[in-house]
Biopython code that builds the backbone (N, CA, C, O; Angstrom):
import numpy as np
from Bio.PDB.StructureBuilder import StructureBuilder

atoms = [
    (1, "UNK", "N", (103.121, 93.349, 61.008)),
    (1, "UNK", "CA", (103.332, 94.711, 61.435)),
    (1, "UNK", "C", (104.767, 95.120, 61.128)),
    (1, "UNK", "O", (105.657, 94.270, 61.143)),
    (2, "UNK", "N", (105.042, 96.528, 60.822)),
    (2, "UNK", "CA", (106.369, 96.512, 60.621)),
    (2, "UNK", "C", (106.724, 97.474, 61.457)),
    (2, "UNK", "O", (105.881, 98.138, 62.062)),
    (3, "UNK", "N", (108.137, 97.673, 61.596)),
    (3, "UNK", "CA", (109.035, 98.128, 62.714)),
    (3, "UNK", "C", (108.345, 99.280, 62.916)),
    (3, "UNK", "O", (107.677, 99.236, 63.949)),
    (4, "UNK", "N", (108.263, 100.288, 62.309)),
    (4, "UNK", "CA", (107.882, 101.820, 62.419)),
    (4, "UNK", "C", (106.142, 101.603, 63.448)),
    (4, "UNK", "O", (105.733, 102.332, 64.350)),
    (5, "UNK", "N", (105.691, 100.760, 63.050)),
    (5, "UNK", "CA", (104.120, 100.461, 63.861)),
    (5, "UNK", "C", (104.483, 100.259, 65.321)),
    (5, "UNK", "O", (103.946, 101.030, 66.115)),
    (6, "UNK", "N", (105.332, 99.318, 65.806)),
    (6, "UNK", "CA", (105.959, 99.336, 67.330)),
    (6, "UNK", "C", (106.067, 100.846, 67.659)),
    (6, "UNK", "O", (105.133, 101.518, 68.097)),
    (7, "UNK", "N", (107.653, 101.423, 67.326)),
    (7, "UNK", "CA", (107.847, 102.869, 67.516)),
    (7, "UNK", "C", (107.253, 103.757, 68.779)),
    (7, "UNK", "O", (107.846, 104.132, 69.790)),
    (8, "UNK", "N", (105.639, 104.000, 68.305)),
    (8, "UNK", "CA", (105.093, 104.908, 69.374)),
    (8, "UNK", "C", (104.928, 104.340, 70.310)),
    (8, "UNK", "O", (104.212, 105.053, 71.014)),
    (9, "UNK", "N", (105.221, 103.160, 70.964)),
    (9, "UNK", "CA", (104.809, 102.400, 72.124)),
    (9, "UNK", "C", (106.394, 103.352, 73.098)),
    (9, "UNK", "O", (106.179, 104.152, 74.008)),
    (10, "UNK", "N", (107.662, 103.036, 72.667)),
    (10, "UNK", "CA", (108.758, 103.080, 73.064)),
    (10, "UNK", "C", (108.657, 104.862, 73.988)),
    (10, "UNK", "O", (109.277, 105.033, 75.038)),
    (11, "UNK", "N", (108.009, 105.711, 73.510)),
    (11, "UNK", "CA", (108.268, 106.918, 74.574)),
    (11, "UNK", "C", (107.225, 106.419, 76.006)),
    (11, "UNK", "O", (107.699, 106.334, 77.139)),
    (12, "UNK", "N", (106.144, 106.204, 75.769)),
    (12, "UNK", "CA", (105.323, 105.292, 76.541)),
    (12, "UNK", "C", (105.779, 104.782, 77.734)),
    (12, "UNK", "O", (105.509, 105.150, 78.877)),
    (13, "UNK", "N", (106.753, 103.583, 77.218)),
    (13, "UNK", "CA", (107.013, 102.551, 78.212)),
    (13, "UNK", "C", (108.239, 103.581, 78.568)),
    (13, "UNK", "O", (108.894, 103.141, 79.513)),
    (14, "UNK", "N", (108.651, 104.637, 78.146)),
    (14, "UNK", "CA", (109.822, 105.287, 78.923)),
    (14, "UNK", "C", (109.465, 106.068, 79.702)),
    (14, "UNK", "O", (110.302, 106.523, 80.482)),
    (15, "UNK", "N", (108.290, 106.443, 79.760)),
    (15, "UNK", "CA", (107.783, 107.657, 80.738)),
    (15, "UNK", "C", (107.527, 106.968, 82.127)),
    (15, "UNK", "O", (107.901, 107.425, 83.207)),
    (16, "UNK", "N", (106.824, 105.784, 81.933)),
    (16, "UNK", "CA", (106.530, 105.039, 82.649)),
    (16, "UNK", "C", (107.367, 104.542, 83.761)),
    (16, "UNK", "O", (107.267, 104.825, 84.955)),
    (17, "UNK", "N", (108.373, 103.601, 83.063)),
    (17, "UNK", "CA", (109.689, 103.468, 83.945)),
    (17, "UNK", "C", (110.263, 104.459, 84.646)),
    (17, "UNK", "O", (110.887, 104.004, 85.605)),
    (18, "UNK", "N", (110.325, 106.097, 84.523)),
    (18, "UNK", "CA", (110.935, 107.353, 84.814)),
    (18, "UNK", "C", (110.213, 107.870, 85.675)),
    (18, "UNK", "O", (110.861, 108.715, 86.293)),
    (19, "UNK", "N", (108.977, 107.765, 86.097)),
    (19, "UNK", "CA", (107.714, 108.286, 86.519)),
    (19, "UNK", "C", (108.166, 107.823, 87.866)),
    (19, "UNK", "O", (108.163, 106.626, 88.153)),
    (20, "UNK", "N", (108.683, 109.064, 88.970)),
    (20, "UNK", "CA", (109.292, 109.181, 89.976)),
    (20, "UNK", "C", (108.340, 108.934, 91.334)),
    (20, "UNK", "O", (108.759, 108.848, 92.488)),
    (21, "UNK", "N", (107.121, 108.854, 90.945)),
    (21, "UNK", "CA", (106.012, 108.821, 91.820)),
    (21, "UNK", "C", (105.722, 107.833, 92.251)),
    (21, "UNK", "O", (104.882, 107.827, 93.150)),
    (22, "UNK", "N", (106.254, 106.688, 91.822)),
    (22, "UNK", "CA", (105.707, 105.462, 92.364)),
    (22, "UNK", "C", (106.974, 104.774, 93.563)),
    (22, "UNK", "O", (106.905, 103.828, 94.348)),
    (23, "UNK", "N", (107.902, 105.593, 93.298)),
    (23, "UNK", "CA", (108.695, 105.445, 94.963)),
    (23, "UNK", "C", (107.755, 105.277, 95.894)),
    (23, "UNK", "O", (106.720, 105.902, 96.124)),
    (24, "UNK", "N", (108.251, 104.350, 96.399)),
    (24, "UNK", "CA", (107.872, 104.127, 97.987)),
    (24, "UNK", "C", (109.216, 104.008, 99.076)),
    (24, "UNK", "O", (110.378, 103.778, 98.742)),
    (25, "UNK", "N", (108.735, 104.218, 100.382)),
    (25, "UNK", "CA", (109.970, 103.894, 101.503)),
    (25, "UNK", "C", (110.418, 102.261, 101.082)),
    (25, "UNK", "O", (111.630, 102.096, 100.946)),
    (26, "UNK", "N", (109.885, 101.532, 100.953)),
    (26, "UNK", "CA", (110.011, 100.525, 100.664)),
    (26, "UNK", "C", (110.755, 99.907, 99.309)),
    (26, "UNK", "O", (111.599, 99.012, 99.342)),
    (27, "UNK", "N", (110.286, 100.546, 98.160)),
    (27, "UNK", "CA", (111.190, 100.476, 96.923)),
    (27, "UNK", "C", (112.748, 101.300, 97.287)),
    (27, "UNK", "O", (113.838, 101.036, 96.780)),
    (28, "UNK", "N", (112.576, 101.893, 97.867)),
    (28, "UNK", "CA", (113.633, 102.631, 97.867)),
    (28, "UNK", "C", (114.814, 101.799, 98.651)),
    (28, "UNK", "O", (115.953, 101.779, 98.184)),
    (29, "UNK", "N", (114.426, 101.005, 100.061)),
    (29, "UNK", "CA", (115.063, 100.578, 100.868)),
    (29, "UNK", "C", (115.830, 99.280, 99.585)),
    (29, "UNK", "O", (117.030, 99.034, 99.467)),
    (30, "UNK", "N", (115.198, 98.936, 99.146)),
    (30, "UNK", "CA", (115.322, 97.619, 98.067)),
    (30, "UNK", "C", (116.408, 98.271, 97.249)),
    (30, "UNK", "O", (117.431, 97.641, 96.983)),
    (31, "UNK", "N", (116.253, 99.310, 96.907)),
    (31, "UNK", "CA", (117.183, 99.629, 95.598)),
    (31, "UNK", "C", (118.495, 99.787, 96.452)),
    (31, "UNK", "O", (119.430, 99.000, 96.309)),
    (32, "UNK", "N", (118.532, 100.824, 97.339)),
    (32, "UNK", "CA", (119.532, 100.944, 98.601)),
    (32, "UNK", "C", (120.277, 99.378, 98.911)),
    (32, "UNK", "O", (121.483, 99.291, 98.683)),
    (33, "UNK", "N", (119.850, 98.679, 99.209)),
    (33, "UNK", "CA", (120.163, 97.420, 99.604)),
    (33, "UNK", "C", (120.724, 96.756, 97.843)),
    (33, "UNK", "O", (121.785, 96.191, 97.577)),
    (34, "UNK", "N", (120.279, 96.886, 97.481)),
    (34, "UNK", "CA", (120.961, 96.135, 95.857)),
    (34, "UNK", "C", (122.434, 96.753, 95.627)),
    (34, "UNK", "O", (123.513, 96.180, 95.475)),
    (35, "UNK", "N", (122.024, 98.422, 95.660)),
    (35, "UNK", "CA", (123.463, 99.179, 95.439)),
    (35, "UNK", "C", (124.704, 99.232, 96.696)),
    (35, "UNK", "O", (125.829, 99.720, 96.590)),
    (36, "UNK", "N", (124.127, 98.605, 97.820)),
    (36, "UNK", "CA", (125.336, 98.253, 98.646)),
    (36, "UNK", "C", (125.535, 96.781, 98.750)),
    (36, "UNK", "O", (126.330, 96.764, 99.690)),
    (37, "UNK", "N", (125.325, 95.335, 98.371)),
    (37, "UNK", "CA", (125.855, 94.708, 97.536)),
    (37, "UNK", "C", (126.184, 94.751, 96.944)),
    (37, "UNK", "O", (127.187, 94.046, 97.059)),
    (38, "UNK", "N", (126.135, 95.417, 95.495)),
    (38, "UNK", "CA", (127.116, 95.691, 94.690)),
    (38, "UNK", "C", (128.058, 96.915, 94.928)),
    (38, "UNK", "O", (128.741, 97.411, 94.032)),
    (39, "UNK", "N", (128.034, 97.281, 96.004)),
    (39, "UNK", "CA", (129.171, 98.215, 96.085)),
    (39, "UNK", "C", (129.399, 99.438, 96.049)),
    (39, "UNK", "O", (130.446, 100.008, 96.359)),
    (40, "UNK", "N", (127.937, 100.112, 95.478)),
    (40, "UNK", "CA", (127.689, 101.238, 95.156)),
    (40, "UNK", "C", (127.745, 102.378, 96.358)),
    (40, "UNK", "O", (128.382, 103.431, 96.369)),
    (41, "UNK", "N", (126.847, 101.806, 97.394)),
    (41, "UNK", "CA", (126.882, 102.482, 98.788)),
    (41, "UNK", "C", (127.668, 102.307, 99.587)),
    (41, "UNK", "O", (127.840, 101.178, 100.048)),
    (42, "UNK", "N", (128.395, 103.392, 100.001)),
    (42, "UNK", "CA", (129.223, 103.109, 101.146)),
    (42, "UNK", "C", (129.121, 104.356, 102.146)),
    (42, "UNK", "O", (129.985, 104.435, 103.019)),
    (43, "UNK", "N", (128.648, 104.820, 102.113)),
    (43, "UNK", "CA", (127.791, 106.154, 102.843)),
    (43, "UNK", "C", (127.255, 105.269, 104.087)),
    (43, "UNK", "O", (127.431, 104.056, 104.199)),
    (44, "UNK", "N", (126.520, 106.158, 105.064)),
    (44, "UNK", "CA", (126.125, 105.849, 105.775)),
    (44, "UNK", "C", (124.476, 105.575, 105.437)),
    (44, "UNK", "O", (123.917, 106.260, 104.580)),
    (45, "UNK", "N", (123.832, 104.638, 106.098)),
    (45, "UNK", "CA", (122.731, 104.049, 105.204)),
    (45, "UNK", "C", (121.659, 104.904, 105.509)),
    (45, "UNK", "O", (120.650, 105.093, 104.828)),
    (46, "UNK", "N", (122.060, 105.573, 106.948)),
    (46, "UNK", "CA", (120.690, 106.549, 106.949)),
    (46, "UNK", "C", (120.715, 107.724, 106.435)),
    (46, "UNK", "O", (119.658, 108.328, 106.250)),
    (47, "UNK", "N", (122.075, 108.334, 106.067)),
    (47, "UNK", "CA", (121.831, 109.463, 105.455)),
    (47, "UNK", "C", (121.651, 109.714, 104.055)),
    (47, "UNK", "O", (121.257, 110.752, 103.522)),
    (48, "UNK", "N", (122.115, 108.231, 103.338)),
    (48, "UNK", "CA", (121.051, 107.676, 101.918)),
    (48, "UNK", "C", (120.124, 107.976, 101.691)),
    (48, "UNK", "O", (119.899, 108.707, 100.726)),
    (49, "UNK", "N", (118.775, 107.321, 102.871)),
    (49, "UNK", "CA", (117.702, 107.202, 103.131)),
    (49, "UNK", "C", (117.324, 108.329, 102.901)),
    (49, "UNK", "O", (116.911, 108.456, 101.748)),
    (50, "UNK", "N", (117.278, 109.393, 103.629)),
    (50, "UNK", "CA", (117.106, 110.321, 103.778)),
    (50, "UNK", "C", (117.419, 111.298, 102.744)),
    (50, "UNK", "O", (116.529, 112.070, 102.390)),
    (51, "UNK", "N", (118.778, 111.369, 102.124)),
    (51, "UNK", "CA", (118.359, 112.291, 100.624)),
    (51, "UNK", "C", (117.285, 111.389, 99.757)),
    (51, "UNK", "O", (116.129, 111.774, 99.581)),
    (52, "UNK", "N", (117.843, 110.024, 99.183)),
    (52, "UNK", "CA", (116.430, 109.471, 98.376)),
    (52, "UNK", "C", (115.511, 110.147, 98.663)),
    (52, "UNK", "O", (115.159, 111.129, 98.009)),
    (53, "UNK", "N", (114.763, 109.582, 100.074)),
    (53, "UNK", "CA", (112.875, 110.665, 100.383)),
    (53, "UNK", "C", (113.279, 111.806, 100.454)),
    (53, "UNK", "O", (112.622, 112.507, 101.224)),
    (54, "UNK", "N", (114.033, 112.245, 100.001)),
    (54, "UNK", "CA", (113.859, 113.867, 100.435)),
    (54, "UNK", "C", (113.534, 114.222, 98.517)),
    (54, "UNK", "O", (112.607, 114.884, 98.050)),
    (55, "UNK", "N", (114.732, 113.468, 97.708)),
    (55, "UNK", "CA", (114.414, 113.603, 96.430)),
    (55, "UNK", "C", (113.012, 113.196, 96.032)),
    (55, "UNK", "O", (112.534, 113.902, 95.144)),
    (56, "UNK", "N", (112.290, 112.278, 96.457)),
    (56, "UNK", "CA", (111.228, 111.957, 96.117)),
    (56, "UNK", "C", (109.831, 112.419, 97.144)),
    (56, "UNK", "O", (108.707, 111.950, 96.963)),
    (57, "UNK", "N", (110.114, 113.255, 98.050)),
    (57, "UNK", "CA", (109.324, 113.797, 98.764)),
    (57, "UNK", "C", (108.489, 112.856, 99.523)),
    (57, "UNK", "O", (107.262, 112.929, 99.590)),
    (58, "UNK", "N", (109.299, 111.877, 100.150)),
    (58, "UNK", "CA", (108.876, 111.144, 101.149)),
    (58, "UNK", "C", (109.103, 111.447, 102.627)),
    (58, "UNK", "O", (110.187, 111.080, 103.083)),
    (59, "UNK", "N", (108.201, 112.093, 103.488)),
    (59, "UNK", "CA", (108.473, 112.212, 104.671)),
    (59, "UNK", "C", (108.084, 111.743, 105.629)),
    (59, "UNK", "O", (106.942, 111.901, 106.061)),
    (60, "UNK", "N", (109.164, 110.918, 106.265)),
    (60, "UNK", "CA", (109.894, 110.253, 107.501)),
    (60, "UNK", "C", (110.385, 110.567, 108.829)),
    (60, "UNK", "O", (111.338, 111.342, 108.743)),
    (61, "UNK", "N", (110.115, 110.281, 109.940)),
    (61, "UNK", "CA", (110.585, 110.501, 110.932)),
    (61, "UNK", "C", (112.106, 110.558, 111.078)),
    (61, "UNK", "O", (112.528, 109.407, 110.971)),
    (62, "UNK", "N", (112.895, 111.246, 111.238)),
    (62, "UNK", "CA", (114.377, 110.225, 111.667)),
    (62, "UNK", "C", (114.408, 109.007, 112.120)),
    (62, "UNK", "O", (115.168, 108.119, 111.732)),
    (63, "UNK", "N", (113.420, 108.913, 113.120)),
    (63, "UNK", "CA", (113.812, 107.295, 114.033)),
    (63, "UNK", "C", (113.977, 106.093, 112.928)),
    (63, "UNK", "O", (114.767, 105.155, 112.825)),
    (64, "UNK", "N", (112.564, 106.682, 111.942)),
    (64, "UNK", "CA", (111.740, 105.413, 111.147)),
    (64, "UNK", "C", (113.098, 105.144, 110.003)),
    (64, "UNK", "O", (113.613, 104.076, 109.671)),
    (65, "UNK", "N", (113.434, 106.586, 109.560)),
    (65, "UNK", "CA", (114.669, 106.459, 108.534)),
    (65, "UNK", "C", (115.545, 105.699, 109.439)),
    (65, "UNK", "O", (115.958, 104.733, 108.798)),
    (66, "UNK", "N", (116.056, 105.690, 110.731)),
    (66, "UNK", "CA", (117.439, 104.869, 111.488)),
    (66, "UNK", "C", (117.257, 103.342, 111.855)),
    (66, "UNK", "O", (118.131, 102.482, 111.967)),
    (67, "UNK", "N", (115.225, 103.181, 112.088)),
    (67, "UNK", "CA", (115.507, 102.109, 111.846)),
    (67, "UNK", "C", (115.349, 100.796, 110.770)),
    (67, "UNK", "O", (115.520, 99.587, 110.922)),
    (68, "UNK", "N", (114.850, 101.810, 109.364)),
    (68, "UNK", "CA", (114.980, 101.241, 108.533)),
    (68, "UNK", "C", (116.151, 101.492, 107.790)),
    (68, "UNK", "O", (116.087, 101.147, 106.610)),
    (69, "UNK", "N", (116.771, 101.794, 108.016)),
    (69, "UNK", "CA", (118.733, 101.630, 108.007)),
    (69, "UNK", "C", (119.259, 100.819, 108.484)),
    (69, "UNK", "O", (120.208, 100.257, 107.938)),
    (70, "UNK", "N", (118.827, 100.511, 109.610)),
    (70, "UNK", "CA", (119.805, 99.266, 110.408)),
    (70, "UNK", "C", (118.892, 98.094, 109.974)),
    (70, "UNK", "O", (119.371, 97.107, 110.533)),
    (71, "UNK", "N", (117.757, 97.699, 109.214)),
    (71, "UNK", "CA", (117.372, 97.002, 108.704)),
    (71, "UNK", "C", (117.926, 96.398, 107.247)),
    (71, "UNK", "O", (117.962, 95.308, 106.675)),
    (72, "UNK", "N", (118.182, 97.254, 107.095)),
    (72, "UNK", "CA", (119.047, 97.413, 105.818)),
    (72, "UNK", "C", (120.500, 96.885, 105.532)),
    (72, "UNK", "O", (120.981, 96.277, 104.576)),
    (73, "UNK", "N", (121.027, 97.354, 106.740)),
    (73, "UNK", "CA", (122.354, 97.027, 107.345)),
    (73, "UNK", "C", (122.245, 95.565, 107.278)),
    (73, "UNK", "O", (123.039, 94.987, 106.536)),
    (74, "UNK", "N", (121.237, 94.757, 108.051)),
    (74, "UNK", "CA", (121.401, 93.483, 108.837)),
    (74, "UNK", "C", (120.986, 92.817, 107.583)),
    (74, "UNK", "O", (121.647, 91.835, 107.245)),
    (75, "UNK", "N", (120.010, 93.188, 106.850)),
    (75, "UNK", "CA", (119.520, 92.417, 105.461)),
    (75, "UNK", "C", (120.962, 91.867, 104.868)),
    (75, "UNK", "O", (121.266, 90.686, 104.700)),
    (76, "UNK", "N", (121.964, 93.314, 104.531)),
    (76, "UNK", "CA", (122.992, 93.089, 103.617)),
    (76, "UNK", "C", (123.940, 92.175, 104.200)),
    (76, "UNK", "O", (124.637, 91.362, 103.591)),
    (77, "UNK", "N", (123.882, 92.470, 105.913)),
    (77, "UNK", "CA", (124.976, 91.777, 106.347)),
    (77, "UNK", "C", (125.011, 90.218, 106.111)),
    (77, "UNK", "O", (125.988, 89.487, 105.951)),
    (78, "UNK", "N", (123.594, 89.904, 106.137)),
    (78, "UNK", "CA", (123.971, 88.391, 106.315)),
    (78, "UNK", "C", (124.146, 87.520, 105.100)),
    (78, "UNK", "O", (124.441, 86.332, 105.229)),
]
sb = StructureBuilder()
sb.init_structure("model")
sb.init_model(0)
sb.init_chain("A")
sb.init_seg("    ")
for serial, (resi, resn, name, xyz) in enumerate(atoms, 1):
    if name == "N":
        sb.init_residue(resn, " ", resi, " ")
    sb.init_atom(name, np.array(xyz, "f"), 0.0, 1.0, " ", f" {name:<3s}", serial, name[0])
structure = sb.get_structure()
């Protein structure tokens, strides 16, 4: 096969990866938690939470967003 035959696969697998719908509260908490190990977050974790689902139209209680923040918190802390 030659290079140009691959090609049409590549918009494909990019839509895919980009495809904002497959957020969950749960993916999200994960990514949150990666980017404050590395440093990225330094915000407060629930008000993170809370734009993310709001960008991805996930709706949450406050409580559920505070206490999956302080879950978050204790994950990173230890």
């Amino acid at each position: 096969m030659t290079e140009s035959d691959e090609t049409p696969d590549v918009p494909f697998d990019d839509s895919v990866e980009g495809a904002s719908h497959t957020e969950t509260p749960e993916s999200i908490a994960e990514e949150i938690r990666d980017e404050i190990r590395l440093g990225h977050v330094q915000d407060d974790v629930s008000h993170v939470l809370e734009e993310r689902f709001e960008e991805e139209g996930i709706d949450m209680r406050p409580e559920e967003v505070d206490e999956l923040a302080e879950e978050i918190e204790r994950d990173v802390s230890t």
